[in-house]
Backbone atoms as SQL, in Angstrom:
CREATE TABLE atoms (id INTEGER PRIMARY KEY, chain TEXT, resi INTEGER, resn TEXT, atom TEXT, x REAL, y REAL, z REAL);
INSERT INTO atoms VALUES
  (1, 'A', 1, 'UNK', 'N', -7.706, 13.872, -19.124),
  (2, 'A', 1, 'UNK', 'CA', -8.689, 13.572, -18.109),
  (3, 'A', 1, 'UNK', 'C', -9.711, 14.683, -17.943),
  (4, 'A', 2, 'UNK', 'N', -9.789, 15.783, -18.554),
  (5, 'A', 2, 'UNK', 'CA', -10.360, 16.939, -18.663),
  (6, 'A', 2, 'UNK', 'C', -12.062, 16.789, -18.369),
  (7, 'A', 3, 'UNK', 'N', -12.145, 15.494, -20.151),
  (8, 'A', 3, 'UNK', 'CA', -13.627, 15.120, -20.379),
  (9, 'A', 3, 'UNK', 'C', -14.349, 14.227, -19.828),
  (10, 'A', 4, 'UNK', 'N', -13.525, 13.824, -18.368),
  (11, 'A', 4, 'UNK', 'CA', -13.805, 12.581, -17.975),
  (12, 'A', 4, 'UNK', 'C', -15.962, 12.649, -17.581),
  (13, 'A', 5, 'UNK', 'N', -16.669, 11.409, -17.710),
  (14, 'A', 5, 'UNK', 'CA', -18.102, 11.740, -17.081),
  (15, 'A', 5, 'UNK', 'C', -17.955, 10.394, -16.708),
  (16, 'A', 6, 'UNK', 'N', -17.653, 9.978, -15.379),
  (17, 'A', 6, 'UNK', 'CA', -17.820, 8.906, -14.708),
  (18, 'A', 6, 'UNK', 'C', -19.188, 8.299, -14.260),
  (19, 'A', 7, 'UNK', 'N', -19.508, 7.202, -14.690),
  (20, 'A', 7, 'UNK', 'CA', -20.890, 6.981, -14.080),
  (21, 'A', 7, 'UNK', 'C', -21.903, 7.880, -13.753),
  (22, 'A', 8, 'UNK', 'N', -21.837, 8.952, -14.612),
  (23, 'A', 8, 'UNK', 'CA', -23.416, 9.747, -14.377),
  (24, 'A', 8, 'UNK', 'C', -24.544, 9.722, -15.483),
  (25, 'A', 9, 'UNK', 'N', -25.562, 9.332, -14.703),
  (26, 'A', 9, 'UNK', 'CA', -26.316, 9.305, -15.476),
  (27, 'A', 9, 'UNK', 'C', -27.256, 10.126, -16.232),
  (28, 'A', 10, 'UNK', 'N', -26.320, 10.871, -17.906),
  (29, 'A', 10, 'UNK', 'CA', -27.450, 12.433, -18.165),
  (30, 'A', 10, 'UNK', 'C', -28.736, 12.032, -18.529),
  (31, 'A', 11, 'UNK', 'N', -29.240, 11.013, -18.468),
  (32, 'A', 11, 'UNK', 'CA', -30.563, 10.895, -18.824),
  (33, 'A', 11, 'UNK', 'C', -31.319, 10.761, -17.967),
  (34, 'A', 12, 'UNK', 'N', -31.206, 11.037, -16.979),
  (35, 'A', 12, 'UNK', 'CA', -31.895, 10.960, -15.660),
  (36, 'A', 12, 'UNK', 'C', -32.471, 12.552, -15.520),
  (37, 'A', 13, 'UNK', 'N', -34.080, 13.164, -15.302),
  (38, 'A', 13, 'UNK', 'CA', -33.747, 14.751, -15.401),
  (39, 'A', 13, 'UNK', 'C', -35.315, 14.586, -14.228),
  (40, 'A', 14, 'UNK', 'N', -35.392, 15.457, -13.818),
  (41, 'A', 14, 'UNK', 'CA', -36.256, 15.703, -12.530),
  (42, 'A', 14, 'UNK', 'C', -37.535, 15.316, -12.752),
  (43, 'A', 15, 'UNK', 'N', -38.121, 15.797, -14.276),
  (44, 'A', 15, 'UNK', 'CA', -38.947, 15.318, -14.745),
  (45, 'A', 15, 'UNK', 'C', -39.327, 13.948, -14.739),
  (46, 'A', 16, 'UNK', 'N', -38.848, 13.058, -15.195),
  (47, 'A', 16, 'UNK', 'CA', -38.725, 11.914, -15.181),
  (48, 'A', 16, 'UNK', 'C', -38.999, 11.604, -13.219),
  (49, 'A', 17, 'UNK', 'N', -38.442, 11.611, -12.560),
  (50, 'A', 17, 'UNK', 'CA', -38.622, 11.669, -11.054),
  (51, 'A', 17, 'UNK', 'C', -39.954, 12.049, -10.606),
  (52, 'A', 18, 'UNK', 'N', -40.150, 13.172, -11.551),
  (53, 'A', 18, 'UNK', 'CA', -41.481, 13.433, -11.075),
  (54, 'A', 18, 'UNK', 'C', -42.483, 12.396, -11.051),
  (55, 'A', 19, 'UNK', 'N', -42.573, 11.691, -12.831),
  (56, 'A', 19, 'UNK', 'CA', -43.247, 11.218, -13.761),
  (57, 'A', 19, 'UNK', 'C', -43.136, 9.714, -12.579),
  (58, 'A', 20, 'UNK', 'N', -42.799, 9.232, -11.982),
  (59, 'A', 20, 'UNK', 'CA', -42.494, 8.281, -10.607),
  (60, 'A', 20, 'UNK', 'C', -43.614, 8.032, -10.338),
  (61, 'A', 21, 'UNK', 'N', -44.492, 7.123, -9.546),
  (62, 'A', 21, 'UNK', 'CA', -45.860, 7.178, -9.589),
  (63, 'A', 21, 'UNK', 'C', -45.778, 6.846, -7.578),
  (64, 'A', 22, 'UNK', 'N', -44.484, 6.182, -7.462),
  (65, 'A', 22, 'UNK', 'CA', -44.348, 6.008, -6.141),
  (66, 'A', 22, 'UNK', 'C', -43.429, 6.500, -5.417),
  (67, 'A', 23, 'UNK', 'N', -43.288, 6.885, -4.208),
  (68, 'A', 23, 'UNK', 'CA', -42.020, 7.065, -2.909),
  (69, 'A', 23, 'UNK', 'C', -40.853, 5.953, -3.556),
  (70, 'A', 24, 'UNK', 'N', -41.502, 5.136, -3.226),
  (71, 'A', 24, 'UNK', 'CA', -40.213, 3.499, -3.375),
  (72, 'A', 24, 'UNK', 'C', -39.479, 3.756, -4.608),
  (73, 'A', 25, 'UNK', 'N', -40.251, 4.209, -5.571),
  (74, 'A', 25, 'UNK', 'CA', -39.906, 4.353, -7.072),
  (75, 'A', 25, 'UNK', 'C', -38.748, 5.724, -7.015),
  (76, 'A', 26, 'UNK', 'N', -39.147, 6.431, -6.756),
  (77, 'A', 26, 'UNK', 'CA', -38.488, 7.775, -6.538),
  (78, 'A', 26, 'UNK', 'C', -37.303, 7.631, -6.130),
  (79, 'A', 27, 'UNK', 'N', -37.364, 7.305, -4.640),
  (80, 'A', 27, 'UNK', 'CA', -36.340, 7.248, -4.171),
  (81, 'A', 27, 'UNK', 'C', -34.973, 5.726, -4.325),
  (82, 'A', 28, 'UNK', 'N', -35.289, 5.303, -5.194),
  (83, 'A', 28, 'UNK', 'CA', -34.532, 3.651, -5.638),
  (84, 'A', 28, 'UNK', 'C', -33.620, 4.735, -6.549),
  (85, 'A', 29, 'UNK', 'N', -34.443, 5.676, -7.694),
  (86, 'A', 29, 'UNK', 'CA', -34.059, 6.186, -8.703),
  (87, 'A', 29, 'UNK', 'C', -32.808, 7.604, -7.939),
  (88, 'A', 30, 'UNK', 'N', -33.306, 8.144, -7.229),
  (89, 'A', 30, 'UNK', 'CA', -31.842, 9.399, -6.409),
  (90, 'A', 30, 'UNK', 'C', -31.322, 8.250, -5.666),
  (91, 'A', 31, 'UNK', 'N', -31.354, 7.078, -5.093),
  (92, 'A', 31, 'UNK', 'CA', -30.350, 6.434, -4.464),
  (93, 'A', 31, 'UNK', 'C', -29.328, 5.909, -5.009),
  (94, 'A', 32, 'UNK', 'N', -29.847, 5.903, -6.595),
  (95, 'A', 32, 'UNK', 'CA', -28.799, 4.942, -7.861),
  (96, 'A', 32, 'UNK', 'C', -27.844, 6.762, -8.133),
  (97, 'A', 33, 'UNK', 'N', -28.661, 7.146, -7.935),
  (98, 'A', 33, 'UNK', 'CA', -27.941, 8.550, -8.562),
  (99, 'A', 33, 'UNK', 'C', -27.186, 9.088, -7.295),
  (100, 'A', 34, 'UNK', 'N', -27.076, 8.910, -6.343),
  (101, 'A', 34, 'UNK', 'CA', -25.841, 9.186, -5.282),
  (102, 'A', 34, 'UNK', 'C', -25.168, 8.318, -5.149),
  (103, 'A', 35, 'UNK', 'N', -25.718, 6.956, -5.229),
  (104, 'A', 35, 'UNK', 'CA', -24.190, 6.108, -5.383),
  (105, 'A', 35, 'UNK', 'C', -23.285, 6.134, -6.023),
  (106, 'A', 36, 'UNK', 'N', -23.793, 6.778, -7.805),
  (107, 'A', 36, 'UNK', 'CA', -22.966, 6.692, -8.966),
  (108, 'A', 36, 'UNK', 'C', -22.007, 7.653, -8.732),
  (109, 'A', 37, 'UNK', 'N', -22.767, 9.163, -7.874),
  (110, 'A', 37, 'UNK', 'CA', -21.895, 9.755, -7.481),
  (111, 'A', 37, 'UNK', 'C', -20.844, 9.693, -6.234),
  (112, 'A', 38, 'UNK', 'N', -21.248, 9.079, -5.227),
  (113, 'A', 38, 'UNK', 'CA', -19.980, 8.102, -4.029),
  (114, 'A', 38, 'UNK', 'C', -19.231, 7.548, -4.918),
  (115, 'A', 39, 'UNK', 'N', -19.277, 6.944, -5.559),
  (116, 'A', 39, 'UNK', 'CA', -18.346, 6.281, -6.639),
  (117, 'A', 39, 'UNK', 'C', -17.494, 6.624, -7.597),
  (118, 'A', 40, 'UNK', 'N', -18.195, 7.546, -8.102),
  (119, 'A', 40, 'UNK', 'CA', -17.172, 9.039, -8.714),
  (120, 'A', 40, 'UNK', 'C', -16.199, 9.323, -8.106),
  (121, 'A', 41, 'UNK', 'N', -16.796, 9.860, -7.027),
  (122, 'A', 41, 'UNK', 'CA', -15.796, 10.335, -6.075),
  (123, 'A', 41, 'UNK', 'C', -14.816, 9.817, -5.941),
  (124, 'A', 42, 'UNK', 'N', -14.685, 8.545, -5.325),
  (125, 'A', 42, 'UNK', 'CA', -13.701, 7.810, -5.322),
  (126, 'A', 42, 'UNK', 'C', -13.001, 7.213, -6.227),
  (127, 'A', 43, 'UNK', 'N', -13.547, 7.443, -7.284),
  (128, 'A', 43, 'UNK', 'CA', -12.267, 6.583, -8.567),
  (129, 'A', 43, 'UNK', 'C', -11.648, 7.710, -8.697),
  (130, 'A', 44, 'UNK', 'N', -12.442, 9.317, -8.905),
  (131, 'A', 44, 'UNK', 'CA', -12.002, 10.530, -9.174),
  (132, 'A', 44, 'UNK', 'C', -10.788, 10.800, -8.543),
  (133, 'A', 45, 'UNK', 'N', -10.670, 10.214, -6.745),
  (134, 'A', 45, 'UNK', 'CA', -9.553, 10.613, -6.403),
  (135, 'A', 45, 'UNK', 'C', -8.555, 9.874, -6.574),
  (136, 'A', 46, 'UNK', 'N', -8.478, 8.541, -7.075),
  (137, 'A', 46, 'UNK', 'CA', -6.909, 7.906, -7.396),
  (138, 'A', 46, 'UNK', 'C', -6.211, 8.924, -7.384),
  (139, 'A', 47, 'UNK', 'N', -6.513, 9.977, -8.036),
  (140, 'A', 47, 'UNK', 'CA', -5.522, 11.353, -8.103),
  (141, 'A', 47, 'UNK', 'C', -5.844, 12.161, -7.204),
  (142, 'A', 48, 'UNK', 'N', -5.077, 12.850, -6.779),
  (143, 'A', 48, 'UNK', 'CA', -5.528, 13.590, -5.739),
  (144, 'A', 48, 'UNK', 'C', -6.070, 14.805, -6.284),
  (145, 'A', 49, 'UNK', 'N', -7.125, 15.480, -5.935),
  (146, 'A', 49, 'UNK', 'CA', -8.135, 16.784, -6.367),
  (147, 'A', 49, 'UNK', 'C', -8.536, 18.045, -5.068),
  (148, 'A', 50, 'UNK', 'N', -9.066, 18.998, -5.771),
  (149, 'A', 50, 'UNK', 'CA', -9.098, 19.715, -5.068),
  (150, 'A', 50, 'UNK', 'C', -10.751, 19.779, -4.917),
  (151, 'A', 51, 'UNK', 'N', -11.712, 20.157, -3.654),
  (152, 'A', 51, 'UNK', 'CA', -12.876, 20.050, -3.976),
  (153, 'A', 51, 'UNK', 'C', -13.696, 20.790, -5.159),
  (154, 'A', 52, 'UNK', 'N', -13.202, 21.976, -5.080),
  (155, 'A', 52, 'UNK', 'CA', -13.734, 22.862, -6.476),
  (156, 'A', 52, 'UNK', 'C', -13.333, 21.773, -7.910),
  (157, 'A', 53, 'UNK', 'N', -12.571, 21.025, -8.042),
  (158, 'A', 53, 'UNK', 'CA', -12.235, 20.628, -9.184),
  (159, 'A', 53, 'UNK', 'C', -13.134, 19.693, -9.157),
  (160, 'A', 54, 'UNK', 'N', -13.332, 18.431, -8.016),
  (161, 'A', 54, 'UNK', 'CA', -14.536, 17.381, -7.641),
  (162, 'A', 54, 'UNK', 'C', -15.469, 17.653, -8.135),
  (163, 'A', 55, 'UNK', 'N', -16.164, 18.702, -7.434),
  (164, 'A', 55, 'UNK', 'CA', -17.561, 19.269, -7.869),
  (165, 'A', 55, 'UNK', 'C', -17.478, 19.735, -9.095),
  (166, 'A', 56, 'UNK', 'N', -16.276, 20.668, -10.088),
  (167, 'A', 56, 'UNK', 'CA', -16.622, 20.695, -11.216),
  (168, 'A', 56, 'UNK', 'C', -17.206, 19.612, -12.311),
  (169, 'A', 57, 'UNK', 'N', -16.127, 18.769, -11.971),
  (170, 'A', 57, 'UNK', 'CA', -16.159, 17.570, -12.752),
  (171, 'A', 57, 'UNK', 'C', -17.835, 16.688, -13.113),
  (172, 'A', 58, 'UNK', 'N', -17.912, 16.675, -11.721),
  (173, 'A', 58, 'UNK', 'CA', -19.248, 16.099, -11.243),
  (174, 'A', 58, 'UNK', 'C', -20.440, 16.810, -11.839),
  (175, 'A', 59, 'UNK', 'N', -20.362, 18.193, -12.319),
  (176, 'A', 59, 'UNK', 'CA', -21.283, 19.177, -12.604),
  (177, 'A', 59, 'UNK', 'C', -22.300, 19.288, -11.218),
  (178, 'A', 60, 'UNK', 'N', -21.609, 20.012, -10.442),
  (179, 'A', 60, 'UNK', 'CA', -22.534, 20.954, -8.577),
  (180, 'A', 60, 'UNK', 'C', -21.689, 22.368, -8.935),
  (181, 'A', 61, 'UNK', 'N', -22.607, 22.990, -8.774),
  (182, 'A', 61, 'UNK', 'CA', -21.951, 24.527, -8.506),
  (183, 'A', 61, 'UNK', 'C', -21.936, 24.876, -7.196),
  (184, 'A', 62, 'UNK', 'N', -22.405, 24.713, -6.897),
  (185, 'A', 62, 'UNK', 'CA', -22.258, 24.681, -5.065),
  (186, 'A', 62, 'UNK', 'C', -21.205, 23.753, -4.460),
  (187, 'A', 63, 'UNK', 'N', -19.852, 24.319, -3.687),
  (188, 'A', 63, 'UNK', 'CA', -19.099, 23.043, -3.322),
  (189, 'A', 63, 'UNK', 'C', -19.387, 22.946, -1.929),
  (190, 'A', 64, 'UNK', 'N', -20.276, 23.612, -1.786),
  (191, 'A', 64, 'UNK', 'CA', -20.398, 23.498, -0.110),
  (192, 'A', 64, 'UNK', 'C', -21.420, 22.344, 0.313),
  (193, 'A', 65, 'UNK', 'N', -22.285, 22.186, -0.633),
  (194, 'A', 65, 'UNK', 'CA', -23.530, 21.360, -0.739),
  (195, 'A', 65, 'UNK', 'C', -22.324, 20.074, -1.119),
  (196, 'A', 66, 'UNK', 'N', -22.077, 19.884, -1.885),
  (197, 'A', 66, 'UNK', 'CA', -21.203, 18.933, -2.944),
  (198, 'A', 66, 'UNK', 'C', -20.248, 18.020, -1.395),
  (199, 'A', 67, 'UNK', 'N', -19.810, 19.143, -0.541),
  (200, 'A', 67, 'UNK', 'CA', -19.159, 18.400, 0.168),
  (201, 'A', 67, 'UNK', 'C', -19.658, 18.125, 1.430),
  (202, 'A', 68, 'UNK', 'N', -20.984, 18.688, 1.597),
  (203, 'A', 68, 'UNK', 'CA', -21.938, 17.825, 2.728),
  (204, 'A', 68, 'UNK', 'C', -22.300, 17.151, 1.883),
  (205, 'A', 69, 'UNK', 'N', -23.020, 16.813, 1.094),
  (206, 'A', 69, 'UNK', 'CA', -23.513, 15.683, 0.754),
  (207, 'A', 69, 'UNK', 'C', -22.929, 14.201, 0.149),
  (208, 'A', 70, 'UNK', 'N', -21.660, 14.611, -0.102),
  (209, 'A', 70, 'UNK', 'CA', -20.927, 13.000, -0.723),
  (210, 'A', 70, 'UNK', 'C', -19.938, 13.341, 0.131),
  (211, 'A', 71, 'UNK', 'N', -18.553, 14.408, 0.192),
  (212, 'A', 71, 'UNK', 'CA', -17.844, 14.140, 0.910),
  (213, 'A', 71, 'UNK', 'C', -17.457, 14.112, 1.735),
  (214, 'A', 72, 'UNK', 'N', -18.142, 14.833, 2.694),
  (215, 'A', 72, 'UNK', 'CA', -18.398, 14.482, 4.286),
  (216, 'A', 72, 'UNK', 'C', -18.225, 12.979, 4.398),
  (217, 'A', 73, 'UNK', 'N', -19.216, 12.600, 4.434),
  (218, 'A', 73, 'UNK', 'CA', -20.106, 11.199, 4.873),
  (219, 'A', 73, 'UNK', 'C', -18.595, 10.160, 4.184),
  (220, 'A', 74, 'UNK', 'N', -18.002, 10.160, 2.720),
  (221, 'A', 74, 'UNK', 'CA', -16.755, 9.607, 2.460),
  (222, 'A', 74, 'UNK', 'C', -15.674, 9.630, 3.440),
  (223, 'A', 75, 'UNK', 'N', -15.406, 10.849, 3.779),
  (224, 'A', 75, 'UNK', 'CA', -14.108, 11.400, 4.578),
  (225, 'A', 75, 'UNK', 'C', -14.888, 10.787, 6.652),
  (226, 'A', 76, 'UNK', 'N', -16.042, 10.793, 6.990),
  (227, 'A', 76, 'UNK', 'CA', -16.026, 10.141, 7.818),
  (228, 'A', 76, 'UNK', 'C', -16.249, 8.514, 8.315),
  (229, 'A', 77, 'UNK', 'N', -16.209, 8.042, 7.171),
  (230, 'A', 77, 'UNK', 'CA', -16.192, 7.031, 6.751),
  (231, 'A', 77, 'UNK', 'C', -15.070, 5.962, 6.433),
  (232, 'A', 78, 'UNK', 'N', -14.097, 7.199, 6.692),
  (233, 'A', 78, 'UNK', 'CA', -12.424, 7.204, 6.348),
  (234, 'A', 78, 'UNK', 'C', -12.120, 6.399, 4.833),
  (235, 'A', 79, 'UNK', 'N', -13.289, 6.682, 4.207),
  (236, 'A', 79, 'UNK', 'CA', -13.163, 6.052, 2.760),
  (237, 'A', 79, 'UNK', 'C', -12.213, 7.367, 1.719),
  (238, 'A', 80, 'UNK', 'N', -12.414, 8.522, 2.278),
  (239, 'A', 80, 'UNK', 'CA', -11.134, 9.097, 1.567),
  (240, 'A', 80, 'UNK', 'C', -10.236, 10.369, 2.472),
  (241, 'A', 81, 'UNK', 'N', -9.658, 10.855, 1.997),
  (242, 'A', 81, 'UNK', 'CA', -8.687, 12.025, 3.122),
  (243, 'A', 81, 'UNK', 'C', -8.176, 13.075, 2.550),
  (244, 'A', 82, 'UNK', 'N', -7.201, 13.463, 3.662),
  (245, 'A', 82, 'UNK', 'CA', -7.031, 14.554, 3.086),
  (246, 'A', 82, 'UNK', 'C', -5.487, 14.341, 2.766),
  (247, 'A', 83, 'UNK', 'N', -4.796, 15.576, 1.369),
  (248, 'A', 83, 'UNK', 'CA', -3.298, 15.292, 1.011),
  (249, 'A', 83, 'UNK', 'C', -2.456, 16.446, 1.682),
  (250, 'A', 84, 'UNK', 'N', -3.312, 17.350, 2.882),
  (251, 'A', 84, 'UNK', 'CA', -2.377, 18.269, 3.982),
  (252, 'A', 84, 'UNK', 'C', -2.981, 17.839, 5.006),
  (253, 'A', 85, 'UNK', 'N', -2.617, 18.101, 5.983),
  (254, 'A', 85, 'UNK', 'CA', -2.507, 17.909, 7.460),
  (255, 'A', 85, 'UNK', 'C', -3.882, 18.747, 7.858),
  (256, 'A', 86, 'UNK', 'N', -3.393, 20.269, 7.644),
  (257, 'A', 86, 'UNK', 'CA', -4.480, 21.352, 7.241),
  (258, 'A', 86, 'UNK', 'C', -5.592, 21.443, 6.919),
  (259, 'A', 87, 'UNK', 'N', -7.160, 20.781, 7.344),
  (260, 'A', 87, 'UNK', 'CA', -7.760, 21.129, 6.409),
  (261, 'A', 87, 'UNK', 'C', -8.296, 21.987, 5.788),
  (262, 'A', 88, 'UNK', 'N', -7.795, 23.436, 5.925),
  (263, 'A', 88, 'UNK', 'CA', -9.206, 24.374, 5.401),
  (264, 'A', 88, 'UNK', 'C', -7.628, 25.175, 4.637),
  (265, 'A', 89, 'UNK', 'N', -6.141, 24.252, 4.447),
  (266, 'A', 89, 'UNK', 'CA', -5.794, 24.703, 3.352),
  (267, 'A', 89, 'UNK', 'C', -6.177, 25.325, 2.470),
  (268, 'A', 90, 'UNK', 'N', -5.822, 26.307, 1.576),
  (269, 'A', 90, 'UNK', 'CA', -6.338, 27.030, 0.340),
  (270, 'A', 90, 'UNK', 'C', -5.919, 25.391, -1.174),
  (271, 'A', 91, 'UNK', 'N', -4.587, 24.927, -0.474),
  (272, 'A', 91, 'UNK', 'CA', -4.143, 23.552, -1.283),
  (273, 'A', 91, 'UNK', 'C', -4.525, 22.108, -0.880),
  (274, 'A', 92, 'UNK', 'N', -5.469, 22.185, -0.256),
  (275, 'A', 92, 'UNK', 'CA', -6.082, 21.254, -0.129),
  (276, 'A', 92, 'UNK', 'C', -6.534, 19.971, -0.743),
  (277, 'A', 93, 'UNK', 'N', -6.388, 18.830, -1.069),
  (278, 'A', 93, 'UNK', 'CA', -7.123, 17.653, -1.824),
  (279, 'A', 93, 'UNK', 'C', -7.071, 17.047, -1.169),
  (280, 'A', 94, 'UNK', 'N', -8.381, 16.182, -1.915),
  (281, 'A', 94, 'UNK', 'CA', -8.676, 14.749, -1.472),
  (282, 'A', 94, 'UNK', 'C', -7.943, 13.586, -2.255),
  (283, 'A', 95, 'UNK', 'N', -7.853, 12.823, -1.527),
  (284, 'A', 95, 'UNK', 'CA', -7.137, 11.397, -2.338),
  (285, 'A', 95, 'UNK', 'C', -8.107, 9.964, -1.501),
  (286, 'A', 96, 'UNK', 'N', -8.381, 9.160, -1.966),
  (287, 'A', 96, 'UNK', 'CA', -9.041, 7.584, -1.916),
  (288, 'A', 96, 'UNK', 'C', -7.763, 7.050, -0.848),
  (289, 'A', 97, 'UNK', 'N', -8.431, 6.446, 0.158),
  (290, 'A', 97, 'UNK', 'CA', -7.374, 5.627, 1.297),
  (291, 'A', 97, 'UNK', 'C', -7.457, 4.865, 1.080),
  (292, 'A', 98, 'UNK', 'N', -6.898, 3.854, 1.356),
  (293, 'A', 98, 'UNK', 'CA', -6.754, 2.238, 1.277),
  (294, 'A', 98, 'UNK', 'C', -7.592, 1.537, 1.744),
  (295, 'A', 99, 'UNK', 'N', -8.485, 2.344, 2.450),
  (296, 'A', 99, 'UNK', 'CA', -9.825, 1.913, 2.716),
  (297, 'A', 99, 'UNK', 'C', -10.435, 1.904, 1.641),
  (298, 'A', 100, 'UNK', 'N', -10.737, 3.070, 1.251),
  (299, 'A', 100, 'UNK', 'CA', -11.420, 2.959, -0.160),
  (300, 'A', 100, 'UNK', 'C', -11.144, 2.419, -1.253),
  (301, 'A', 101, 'UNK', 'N', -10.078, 2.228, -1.374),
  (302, 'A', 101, 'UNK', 'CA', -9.243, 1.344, -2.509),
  (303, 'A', 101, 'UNK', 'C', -10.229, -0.065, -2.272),
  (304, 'A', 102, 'UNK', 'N', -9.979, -0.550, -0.925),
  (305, 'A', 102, 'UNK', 'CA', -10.576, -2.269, -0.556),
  (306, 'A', 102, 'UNK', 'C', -11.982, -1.920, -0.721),
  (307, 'A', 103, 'UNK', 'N', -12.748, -0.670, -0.850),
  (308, 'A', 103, 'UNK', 'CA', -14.570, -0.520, -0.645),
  (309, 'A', 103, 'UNK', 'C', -14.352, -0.885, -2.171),
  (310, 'A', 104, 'UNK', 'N', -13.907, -0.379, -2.520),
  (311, 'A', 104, 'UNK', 'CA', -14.312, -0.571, -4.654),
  (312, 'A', 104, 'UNK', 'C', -13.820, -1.634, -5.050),
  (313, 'A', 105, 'UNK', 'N', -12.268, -1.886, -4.701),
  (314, 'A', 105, 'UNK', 'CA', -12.100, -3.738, -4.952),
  (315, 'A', 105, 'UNK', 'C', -13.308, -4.303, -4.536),
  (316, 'A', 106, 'UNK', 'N', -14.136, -4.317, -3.956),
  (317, 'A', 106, 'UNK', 'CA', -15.081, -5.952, -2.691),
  (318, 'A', 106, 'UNK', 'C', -14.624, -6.346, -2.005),
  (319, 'A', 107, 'UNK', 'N', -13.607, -5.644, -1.150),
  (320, 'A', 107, 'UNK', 'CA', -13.051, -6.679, -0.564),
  (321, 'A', 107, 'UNK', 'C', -13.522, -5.872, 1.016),
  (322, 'A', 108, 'UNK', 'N', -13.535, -6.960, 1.839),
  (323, 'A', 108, 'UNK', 'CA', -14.044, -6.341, 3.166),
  (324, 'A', 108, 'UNK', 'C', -13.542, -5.226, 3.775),
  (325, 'A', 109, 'UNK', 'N', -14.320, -4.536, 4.480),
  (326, 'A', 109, 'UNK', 'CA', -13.272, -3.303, 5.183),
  (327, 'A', 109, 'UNK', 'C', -13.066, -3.939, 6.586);
């Protein structure tokens, strides 16, 4: 599972964003590109992970950014949790709830 690249898209590069001629356009194009990554996320955790490992995977060097921006908003969403009680554990992971399990099936929450 090392090489895993879940739904990201490397051909997507800022340039290209730039090259956008509209707002609407622009932003359709980073909205496809944070979903792919919400979605990551969550298949990523069937297993349970640690955030440094998340964000590796994902390619963010920043996990602080990495986890305001997707996993916050997941974890209050109760689409995923935590696998200690603890959160600011040093052993900390995330794992997909059964909520999230039913968000990626289709099936209603």
């Amino acid at each position: 599972m090392t090489n895993i690249r879940l739904l990201i898209n490397n051909d997507l590069t800022i340039d290209e964003l730039q090259k956008v001629g509209s707002w609407p356009e622009k932003s359709g194009e980073l909205l496809k590109k944070r979903a792919r990554i919400l979605l990551s996320v969550l298949l990523l955790t069937l297993i349970p992970m640690s955030l440094e490992e998340l964000a590796g995977k994902l390619g963010y060097r920043s996990k602080e950014r990495f986890r305001d921006d997707y996993i916050k908003p997941l974890k209050d969403n109760r689409l995923l949790g935590y696998t200690l009680e603890q959160a600011n554990d040093p052993n900390q992971q995330y794992v997909i709830t059964s909520r999230g399990k039913l968000f990626i099936g289709g099936s209603s929450l």
